[in-house]
TIRO-2110 file (N, C-alpha, C; in Angstrom, 1 decimal):
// TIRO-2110
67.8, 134.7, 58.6, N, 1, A
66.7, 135.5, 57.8, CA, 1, A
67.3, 135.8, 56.4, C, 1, A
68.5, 136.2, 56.4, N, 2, A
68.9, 136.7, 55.1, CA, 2, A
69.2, 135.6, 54.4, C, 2, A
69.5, 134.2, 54.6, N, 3, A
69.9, 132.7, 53.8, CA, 3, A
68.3, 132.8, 53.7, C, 3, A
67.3, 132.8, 54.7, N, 4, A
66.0, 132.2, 53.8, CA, 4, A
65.3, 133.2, 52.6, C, 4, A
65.8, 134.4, 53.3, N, 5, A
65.1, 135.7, 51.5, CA, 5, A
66.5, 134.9, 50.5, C, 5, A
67.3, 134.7, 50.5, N, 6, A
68.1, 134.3, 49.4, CA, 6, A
67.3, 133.1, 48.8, C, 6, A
67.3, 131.6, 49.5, N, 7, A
66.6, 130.6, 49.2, CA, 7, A
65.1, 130.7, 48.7, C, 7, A
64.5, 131.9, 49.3, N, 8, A
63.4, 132.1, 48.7, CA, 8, A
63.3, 132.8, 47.0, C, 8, A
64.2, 133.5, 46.5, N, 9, A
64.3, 134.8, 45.5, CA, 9, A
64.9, 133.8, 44.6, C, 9, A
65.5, 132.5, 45.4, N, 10, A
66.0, 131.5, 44.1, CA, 10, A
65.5, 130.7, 43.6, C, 10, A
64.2, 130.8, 44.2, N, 11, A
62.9, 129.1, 43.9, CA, 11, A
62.3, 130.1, 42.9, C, 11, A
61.8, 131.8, 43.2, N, 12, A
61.1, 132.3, 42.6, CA, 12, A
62.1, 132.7, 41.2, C, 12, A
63.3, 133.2, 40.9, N, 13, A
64.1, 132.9, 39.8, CA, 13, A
63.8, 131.4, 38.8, C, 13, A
63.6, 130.3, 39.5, N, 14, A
63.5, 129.2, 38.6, CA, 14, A
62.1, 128.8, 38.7, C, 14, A
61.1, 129.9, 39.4, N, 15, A
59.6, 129.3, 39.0, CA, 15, A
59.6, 128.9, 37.3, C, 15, A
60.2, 129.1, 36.4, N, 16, A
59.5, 129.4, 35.0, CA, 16, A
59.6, 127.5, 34.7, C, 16, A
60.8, 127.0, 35.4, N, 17, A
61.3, 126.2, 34.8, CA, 17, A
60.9, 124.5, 35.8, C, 17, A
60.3, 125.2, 37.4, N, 18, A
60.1, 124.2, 37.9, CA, 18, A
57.7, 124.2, 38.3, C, 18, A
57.2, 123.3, 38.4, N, 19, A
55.9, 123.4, 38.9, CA, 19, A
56.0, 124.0, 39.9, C, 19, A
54.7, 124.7, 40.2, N, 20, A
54.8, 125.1, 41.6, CA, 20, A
54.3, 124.2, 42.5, C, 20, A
53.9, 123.4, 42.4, N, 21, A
53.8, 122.5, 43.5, CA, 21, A
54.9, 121.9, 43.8, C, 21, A
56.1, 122.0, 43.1, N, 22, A
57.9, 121.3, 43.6, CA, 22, A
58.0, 122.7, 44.2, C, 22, A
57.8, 124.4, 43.7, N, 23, A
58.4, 125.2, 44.4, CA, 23, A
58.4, 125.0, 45.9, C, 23, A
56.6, 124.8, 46.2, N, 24, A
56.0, 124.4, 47.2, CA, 24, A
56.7, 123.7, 48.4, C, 24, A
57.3, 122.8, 47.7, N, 25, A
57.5, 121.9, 48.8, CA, 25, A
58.9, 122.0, 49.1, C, 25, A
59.7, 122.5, 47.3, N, 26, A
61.0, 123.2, 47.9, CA, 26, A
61.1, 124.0, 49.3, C, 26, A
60.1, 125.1, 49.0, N, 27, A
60.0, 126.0, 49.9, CA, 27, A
59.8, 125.3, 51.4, C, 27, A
59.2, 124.5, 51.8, N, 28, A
59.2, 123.7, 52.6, CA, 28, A
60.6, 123.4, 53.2, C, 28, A
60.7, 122.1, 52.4, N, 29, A
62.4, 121.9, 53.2, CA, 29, A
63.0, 123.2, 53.3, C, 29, A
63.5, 123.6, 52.9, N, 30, A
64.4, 125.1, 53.3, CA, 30, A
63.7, 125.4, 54.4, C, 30, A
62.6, 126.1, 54.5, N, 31, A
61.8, 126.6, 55.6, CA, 31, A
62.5, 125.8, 57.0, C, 31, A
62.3, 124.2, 56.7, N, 32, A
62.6, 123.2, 57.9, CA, 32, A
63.5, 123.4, 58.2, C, 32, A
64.6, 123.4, 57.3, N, 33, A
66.2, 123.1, 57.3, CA, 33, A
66.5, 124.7, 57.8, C, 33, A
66.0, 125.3, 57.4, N, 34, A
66.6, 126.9, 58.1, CA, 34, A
66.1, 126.6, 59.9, C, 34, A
64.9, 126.3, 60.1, N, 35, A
64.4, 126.2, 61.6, CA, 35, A
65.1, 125.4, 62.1, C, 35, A
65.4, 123.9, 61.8, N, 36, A
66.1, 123.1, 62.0, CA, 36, A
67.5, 124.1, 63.1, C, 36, A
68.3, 124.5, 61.8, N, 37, A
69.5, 125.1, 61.9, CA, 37, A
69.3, 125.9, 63.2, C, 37, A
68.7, 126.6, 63.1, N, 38, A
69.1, 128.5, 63.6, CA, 38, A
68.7, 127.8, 65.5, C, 38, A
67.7, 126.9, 65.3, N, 39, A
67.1, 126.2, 67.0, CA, 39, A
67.9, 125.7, 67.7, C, 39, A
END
């Protein structure tokens, strides 16, 4: 939980400089890759 609030607070840190539709999907993999992991 606390690696995905980190991974999350760092997509929103570089919103300015990425679309949000890459956040989007950033957020995605991580999401997977954290489930992935922790299962």
């Amino acid at each position: 939980e606390k690696e995905l609030k980190l991974a999350i607070a760092f997509i929103y840190l570089d919103n300015k400089l990425i679309p949000s539709v890459e956040i989007e999907q950033s957020m995605k993999l991580i999401v997977t890759r954290l489930i992935k992991r922790t299962s």
